[in-house]
Each structure stands twice: as structure tokens, then as C-alpha cells.
DSSP file (Angstrom, degrees, kcal/mol; ACC not computed):
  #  RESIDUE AA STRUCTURE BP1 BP2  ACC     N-H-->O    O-->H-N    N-H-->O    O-->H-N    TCO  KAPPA ALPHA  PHI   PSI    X-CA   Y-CA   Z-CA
    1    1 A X     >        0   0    0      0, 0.0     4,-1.6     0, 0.0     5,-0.3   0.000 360.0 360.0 360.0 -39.8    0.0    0.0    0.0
    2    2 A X  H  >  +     0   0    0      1,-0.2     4,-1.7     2,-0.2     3,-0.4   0.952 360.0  46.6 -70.5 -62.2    2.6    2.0    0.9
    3    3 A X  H  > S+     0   0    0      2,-0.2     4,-0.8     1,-0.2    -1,-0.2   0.844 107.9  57.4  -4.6 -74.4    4.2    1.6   -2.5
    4    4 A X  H  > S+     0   0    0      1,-0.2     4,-1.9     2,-0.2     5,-0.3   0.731 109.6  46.6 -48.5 -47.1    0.9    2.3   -4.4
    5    5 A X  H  X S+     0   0    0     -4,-1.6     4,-1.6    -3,-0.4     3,-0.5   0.909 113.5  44.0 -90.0 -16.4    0.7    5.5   -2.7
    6    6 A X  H  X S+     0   0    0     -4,-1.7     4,-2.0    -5,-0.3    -1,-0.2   0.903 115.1  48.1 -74.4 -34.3    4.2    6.6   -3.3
    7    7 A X  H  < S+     0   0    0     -4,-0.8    -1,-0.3    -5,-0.4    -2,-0.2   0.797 118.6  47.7 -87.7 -17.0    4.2    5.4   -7.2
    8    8 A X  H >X S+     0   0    0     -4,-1.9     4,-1.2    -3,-0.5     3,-0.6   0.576 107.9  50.9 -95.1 -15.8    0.7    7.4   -7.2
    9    9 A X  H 3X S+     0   0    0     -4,-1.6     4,-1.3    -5,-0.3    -2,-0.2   0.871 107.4  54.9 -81.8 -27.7    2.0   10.5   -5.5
   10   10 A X  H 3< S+     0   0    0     -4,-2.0     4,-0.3    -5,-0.3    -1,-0.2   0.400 108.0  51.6 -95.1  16.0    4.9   10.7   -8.1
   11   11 A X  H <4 S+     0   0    0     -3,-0.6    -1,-0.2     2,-0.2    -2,-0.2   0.546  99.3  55.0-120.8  -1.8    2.4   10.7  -10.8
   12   12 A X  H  < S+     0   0    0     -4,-1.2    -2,-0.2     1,-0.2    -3,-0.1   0.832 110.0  54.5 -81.0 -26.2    0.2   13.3   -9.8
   13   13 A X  S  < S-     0   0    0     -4,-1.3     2,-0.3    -5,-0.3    -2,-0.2   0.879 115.0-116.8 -65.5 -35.9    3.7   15.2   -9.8
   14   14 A X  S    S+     0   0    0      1,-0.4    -1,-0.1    -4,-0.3    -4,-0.1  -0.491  73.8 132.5 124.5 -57.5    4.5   14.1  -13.7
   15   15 A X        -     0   0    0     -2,-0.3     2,-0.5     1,-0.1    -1,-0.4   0.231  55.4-142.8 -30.9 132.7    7.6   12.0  -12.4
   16   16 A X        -     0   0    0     -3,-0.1     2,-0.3    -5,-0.1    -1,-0.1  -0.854  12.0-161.9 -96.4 135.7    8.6    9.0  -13.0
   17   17 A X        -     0   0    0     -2,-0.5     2,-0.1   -10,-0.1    -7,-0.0  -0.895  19.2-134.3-105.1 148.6   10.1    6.9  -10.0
   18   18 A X     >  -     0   0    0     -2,-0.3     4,-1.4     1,-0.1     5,-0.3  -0.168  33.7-100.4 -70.3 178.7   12.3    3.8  -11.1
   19   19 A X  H  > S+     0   0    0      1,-0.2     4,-0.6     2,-0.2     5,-0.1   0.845 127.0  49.4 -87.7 -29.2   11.4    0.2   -8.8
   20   20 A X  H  4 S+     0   0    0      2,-0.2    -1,-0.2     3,-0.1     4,-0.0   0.561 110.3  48.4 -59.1 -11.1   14.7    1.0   -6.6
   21   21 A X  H  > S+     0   0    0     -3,-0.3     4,-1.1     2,-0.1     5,-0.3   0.777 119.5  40.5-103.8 -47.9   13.7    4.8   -6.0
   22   22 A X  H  X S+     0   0    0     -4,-1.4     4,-1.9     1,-0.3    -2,-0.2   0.871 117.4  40.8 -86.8 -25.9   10.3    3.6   -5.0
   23   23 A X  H  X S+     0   0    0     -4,-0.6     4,-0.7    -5,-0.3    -1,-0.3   0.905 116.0  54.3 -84.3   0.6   10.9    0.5   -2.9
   24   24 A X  H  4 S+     0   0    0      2,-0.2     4,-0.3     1,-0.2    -2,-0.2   0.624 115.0  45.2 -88.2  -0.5   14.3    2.6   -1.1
   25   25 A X  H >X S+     0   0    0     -4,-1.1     3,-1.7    -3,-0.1     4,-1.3   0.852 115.7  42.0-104.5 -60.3   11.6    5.3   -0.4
   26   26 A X  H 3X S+     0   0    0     -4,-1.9     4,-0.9    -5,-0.3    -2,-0.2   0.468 112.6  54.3 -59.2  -6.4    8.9    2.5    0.9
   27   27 A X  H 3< S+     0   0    0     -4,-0.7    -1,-0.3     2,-0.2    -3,-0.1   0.665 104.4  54.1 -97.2 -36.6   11.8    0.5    3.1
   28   28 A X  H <4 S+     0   0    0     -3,-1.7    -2,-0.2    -4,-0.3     3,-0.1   0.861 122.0  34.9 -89.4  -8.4   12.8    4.3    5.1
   29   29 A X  H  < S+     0   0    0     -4,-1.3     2,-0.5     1,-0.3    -1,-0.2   0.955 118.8  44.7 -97.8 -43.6    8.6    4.3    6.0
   30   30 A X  S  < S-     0   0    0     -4,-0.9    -1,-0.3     1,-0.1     3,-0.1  -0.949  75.9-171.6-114.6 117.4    7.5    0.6    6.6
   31   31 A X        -     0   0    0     -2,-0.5     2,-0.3     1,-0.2    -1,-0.1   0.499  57.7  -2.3 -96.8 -15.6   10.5   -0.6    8.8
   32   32 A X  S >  S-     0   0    0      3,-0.1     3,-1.4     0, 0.0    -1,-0.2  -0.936  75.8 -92.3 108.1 158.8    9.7   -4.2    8.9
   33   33 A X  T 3  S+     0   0    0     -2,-0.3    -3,-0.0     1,-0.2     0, 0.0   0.333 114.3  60.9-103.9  23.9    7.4   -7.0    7.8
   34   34 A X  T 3   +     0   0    0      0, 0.0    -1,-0.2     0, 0.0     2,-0.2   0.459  67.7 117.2 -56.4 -37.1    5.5   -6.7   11.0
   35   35 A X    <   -     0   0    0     -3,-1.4    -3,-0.1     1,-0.1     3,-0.1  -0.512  36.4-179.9 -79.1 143.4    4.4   -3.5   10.8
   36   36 A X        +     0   0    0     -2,-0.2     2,-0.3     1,-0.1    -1,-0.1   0.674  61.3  33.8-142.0 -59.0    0.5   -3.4   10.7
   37   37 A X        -     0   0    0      2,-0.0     2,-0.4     0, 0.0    -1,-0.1  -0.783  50.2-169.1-106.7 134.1    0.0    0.8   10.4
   38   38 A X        -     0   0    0     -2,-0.3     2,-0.2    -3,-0.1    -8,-0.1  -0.997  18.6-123.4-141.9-179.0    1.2    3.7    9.3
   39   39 A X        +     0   0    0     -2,-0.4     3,-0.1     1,-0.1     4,-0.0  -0.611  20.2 171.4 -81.3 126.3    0.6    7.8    9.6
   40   40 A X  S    S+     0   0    0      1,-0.3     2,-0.4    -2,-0.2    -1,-0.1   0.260  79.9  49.4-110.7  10.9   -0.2   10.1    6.7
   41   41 A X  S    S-     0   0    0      0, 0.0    -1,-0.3     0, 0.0     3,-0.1  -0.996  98.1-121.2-135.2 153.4   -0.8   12.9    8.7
   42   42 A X        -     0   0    0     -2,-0.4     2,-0.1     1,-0.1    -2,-0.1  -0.125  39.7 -94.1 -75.6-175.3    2.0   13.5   11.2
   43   43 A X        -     0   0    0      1,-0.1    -1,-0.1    -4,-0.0     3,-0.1  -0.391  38.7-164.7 -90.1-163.1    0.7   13.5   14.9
   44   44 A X        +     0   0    0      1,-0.5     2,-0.2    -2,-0.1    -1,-0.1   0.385  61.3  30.0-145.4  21.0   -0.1   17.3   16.1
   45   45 A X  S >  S-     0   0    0      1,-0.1     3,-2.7     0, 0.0    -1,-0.5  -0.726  88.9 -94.4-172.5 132.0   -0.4   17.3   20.1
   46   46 A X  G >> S+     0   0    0      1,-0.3     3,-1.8     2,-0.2     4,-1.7   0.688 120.1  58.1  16.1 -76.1    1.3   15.1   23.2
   47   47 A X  G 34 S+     0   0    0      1,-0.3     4,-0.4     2,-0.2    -1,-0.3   0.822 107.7  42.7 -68.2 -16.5   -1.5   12.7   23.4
   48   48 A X  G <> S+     0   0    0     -3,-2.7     4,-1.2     2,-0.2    -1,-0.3   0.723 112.9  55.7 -67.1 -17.6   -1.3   11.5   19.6
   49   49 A X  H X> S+     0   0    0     -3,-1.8     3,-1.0    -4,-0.3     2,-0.6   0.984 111.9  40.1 -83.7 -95.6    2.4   11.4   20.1
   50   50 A X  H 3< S+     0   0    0     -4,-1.7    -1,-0.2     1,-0.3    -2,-0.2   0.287 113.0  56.2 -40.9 -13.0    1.9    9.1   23.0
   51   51 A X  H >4 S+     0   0    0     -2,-0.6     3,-2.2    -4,-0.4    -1,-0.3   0.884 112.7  46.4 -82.8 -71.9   -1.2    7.0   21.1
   52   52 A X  H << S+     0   0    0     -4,-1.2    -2,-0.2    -3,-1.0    -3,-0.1   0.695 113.5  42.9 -40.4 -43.8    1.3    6.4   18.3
   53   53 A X  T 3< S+     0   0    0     -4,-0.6    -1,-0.3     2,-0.1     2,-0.3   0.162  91.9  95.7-107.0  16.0    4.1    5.4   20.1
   54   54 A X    <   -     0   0    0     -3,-2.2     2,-0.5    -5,-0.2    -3,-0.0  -0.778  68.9-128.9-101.8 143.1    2.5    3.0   22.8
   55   55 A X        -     0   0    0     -2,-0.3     2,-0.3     0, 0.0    -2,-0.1  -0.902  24.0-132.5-108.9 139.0    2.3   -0.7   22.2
   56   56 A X        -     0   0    0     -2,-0.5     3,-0.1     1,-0.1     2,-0.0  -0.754   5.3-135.8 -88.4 124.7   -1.0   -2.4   22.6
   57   57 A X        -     0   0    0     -2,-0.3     3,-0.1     1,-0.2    -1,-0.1  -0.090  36.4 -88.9 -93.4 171.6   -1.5   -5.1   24.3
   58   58 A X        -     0   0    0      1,-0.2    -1,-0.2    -2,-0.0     2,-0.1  -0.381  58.9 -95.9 -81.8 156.5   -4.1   -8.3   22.6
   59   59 A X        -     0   0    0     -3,-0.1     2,-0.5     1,-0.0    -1,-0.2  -0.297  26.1-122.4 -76.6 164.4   -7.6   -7.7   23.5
   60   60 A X        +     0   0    0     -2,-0.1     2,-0.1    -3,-0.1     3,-0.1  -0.992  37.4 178.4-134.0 120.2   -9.1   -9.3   26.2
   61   61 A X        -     0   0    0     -2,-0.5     0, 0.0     1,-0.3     0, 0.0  -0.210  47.9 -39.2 -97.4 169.8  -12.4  -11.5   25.1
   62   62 A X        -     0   0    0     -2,-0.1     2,-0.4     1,-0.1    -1,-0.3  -0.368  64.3-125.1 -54.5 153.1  -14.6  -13.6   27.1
   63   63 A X    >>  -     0   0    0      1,-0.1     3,-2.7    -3,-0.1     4,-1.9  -0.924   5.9-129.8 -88.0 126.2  -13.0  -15.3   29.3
   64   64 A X  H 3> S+     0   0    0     -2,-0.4     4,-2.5     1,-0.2     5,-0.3   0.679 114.3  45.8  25.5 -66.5  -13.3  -19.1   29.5
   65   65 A X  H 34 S+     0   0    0      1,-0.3     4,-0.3     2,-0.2    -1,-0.2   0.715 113.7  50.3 -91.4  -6.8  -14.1  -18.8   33.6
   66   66 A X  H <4 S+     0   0    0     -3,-2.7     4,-0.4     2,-0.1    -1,-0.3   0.715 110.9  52.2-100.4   4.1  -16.8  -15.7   32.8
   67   67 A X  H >X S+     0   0    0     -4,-1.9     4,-0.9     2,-0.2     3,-0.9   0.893 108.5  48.4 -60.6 -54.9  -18.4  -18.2   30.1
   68   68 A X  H >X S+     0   0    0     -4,-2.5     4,-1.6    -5,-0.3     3,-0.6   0.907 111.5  52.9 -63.2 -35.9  -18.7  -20.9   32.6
   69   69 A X  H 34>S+     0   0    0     -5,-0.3     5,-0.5    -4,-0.3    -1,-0.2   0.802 102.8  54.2 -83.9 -14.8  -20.3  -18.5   35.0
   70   70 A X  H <45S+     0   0    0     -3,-0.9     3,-0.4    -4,-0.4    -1,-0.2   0.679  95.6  65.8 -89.1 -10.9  -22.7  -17.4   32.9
   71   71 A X  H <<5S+     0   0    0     -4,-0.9    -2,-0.2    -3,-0.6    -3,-0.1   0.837  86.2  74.9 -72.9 -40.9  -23.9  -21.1   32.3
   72   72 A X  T  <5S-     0   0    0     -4,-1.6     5,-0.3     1,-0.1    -1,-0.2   0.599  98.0-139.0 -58.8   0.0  -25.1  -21.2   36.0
   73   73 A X  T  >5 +     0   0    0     -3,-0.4     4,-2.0     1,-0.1     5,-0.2   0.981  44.6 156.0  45.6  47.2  -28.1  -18.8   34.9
   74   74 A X  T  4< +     0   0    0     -5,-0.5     4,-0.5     1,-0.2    -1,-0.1   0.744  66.0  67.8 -96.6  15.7  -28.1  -16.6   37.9
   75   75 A X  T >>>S+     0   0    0     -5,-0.2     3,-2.5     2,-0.2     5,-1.5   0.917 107.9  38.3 -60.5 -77.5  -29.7  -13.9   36.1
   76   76 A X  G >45S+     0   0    0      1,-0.3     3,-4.4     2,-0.2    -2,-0.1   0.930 113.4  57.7 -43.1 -67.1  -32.8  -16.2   36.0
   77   77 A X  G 3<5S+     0   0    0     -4,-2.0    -1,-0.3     1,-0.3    -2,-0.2   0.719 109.5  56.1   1.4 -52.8  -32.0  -17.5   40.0
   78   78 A X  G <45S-     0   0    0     -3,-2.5    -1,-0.3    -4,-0.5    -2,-0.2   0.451 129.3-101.0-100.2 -14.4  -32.3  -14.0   40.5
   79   79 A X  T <<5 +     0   0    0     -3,-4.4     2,-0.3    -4,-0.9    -3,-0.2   0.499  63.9 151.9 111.5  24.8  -35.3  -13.4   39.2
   80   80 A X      < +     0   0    0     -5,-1.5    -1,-0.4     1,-0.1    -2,-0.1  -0.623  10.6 174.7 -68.2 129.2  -34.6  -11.8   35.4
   81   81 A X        +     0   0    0     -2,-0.3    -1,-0.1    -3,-0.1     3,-0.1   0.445  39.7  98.7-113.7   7.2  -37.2  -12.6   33.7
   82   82 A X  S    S-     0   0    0      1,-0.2     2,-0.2    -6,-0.0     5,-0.0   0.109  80.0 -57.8 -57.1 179.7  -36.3  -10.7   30.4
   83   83 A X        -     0   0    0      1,-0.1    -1,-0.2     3,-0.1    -2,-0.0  -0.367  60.2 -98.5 -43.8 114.8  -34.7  -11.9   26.9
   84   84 A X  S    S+     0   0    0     -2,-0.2     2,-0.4    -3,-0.1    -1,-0.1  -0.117  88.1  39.4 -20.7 131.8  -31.4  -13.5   26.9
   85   85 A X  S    S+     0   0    0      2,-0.0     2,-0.2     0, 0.0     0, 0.0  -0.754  99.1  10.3 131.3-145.1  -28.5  -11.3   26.0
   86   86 A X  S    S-     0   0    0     -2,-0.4     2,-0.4     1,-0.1    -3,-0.1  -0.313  70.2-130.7 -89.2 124.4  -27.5   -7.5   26.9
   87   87 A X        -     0   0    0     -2,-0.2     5,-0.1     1,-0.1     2,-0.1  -0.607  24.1-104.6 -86.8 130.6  -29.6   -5.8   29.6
   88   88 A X    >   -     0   0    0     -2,-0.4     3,-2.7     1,-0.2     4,-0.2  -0.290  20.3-124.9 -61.4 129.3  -31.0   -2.8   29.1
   89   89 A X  T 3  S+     0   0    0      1,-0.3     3,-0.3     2,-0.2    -1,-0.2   0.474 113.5  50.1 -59.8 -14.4  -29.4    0.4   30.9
   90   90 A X  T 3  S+     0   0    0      1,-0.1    -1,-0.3     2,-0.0     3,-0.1   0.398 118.5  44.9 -90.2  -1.0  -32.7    1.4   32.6
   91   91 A X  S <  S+     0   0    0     -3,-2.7    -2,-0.2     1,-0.1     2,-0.1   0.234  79.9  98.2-121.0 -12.8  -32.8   -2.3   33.8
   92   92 A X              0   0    0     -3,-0.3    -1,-0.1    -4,-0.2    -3,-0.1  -0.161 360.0 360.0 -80.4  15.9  -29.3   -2.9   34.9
   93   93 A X              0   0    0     -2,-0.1    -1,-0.2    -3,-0.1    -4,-0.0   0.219 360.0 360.0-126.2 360.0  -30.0   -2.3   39.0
């Protein structure tokens, strides 16, 4: 992608880039064959700076032991007698 936009950027200019000009230009922006993201617009205040440069940890899904806990039906126990699934915020108490 990064490529694409570079070989497109040099033709809204007129220029022709050679396939060494454009991949030594795509190598100094995508550092590695890991890298997931990148910026086109630089950041512009602290907390984008700090967004950008933090690594993110895997999301955290159901878990296994609050699957199993939900299987004990203590919603019901308890005396929900609504629809299965996501409770409504005026309902939540």
C-alpha cells in the first residue's frame, strides 16, 4: 500500500520513479514485515504522540471462567425474567 501510494504520489507530480527509488523510499517508512500501520498525517499534540508510540497489548475476550459463570443462569435465580442477551441500561440495577 505504501508503494501504491508513493508510485501514485509521483504521478500526480509528472515524475517517473524507477522500482529502486520507490521501494528505497517504501523501506525508510515501513520498517519491517510486522508493521501493521502507518501515519499520513504526522501526529499534532502530546496525546497523539503518545497514542502512536504506545504498544498495545491483545484484546481481552470472554473469558473461559466468565463463560462458565454465565452457564449457572443466575440472572434467572435472580429473578430476570427478560430476553437472553444485553440488559438494558434502565434495567441494569
Amino acid at each position: 500500500m505504501v508503494e501504491a501510494l508513493i508510485a501514485g504520489a509521483s504521478a500526480l507530480t509528472g515524475s517517473v520513479l524507477d522500482g529502486g527509488t520507490r521501494g528505497g523510499l517504501t523501506a525508510q517508512i515501513v520498517k519491517d514485515d510486522q508493521s501493521r500501520f502507518f501515519h499520513t498525517v504526522p501526529a499534532e499534540n502530546a496525546r497523539e504522540m503518545l497514542f502512536a508510540a504506545l504498544e498495545r497489548g491483545a484484546p481481552r475476550f470472554v473469558q473461559p471462567e466468565d463463560r462458565a459463570a454465565s452457564w449457572l443462569d443466575l440472572a434467572r435465580e435472580g429473578g430476570w425474567t427478560g430476553p437472553p442477551g444485553a440488559v438494558p441500561k434502565e434495567q441494569a440495577n
